[in-house]
Chimera marker file (.cmm) of the C-alpha trace (Angstrom):
<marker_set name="trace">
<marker id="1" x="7.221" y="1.390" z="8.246" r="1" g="1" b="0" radius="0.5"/>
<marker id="2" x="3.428" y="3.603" z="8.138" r="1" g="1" b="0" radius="0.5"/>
<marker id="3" x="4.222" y="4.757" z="11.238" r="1" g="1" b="0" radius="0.5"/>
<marker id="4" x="7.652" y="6.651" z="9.988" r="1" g="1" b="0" radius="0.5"/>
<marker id="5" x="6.335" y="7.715" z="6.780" r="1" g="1" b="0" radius="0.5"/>
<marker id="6" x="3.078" y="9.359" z="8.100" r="1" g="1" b="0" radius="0.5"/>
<marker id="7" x="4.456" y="10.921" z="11.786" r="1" g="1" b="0" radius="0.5"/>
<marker id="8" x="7.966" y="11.590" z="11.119" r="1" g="1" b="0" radius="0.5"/>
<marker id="9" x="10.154" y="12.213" z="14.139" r="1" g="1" b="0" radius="0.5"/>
<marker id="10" x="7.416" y="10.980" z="16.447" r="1" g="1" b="0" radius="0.5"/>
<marker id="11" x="9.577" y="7.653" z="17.348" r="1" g="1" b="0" radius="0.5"/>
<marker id="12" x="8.889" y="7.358" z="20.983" r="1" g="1" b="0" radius="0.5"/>
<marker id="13" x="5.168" y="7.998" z="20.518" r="1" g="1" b="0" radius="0.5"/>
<marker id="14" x="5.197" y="5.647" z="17.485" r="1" g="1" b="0" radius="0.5"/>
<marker id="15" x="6.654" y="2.583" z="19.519" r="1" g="1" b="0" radius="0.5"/>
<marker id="16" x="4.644" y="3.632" z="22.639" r="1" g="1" b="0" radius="0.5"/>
<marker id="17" x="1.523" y="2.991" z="20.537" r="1" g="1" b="0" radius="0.5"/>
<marker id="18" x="3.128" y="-0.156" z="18.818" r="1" g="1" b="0" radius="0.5"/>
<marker id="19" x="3.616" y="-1.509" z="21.875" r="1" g="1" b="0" radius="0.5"/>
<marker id="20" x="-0.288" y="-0.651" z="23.400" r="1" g="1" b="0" radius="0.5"/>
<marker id="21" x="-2.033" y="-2.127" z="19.986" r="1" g="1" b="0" radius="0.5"/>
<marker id="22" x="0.432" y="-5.035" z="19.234" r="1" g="1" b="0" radius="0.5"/>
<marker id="23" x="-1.710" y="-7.773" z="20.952" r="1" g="1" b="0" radius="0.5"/>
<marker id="24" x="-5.064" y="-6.614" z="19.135" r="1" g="1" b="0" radius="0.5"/>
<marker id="25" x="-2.579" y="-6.388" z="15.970" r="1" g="1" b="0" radius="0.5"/>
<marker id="26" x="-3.300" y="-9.024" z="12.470" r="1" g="1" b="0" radius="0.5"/>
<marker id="27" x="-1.456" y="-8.766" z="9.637" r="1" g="1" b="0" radius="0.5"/>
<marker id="28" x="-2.469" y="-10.848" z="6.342" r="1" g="1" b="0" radius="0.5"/>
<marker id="29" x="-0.157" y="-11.460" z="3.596" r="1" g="1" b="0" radius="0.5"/>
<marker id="30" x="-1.117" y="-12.358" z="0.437" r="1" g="1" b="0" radius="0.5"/>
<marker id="31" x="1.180" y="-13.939" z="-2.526" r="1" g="1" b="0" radius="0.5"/>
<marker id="32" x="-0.675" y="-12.889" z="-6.080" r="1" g="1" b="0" radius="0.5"/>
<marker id="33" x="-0.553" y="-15.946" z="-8.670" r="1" g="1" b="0" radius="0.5"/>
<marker id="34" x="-2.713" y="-14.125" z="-11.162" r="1" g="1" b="0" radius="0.5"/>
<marker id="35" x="-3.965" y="-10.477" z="-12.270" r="1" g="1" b="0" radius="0.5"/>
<marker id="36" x="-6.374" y="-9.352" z="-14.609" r="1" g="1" b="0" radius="0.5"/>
<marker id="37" x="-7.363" y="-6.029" z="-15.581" r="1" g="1" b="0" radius="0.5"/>
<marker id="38" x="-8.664" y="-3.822" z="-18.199" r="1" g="1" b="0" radius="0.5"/>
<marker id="39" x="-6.340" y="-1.308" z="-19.961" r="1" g="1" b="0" radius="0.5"/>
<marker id="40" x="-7.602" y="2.338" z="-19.147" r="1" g="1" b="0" radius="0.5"/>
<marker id="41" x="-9.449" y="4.362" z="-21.976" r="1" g="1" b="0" radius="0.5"/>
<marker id="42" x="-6.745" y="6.869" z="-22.104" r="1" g="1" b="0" radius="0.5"/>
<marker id="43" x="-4.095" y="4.081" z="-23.015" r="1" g="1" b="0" radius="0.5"/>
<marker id="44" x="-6.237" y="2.226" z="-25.773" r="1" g="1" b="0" radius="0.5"/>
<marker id="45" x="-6.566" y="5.566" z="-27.252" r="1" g="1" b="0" radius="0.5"/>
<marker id="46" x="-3.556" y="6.089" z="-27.614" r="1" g="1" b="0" radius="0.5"/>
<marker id="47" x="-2.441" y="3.151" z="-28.933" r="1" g="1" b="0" radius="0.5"/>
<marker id="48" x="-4.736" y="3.408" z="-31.922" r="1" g="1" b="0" radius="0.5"/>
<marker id="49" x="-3.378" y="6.882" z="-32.309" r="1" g="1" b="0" radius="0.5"/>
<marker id="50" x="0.144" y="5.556" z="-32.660" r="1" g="1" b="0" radius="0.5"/>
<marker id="51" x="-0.455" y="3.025" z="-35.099" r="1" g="1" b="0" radius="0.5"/>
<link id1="1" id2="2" r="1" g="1" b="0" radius="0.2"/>
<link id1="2" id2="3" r="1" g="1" b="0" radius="0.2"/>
<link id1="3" id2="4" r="1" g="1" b="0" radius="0.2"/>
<link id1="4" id2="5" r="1" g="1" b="0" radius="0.2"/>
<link id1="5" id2="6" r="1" g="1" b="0" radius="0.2"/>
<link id1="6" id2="7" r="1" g="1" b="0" radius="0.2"/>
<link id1="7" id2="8" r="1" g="1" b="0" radius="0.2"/>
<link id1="8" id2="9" r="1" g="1" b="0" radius="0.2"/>
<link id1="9" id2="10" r="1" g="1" b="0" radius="0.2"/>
<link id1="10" id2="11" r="1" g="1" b="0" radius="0.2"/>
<link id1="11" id2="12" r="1" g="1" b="0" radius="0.2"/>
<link id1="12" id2="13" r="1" g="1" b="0" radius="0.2"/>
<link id1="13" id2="14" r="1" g="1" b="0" radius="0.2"/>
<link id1="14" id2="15" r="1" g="1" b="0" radius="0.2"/>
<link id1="15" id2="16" r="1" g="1" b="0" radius="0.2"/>
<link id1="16" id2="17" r="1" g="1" b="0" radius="0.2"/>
<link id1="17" id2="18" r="1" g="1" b="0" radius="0.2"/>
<link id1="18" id2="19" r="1" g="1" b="0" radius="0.2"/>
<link id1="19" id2="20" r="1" g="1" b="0" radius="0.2"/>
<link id1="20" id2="21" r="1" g="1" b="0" radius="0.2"/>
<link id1="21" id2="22" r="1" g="1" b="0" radius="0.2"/>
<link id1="22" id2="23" r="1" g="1" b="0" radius="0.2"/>
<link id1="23" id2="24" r="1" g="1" b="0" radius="0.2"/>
<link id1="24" id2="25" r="1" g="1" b="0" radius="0.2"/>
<link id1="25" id2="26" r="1" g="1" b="0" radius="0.2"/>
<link id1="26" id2="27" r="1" g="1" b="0" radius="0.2"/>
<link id1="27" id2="28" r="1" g="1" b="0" radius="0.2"/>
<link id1="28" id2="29" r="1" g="1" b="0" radius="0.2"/>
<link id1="29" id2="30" r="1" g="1" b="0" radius="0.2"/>
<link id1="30" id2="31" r="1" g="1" b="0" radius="0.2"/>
<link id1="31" id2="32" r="1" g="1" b="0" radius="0.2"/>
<link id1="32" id2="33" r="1" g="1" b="0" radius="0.2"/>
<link id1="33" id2="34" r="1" g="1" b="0" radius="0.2"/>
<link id1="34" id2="35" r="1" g="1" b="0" radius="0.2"/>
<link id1="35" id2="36" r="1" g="1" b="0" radius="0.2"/>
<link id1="36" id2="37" r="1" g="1" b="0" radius="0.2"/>
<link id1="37" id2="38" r="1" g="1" b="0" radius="0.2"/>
<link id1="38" id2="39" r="1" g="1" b="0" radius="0.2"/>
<link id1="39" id2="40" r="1" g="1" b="0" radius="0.2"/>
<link id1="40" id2="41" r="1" g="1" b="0" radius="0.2"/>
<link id1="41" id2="42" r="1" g="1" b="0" radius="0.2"/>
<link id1="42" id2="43" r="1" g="1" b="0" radius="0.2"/>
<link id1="43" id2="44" r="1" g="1" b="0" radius="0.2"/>
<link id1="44" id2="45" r="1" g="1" b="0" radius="0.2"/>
<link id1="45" id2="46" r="1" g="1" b="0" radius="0.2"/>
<link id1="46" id2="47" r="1" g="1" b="0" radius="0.2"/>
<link id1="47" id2="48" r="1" g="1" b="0" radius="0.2"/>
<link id1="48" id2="49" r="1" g="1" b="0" radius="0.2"/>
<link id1="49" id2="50" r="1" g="1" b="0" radius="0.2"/>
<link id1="50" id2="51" r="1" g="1" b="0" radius="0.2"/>
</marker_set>
């Protein structure tokens, strides 16, 4: 959980403002079919340096 990770040992506080900003709370999830991206400068370089 954020809350853990980023104010550790700060349980009671943590679930004290869980509980206050649950109802306002929306959480999206998204399942990725497909990713495209370009390979980083650095990388290509390299690459053409190894070959």
């Amino acid at each position: 959980m954020l809350g853990n990770r980023y104010n550790p040992n700060q349980d009671e506080a943590l679930q004290k403002e869980i509980e206050s900003g649950l109802s306002r709370m929306l959480a999206i999830r998204f399942d990725i079919e497909h990713l495209t991206g370009k390979e980083a400068i650095e990388l290509v370089r390299r690459h053409q340096n190894n070959d």
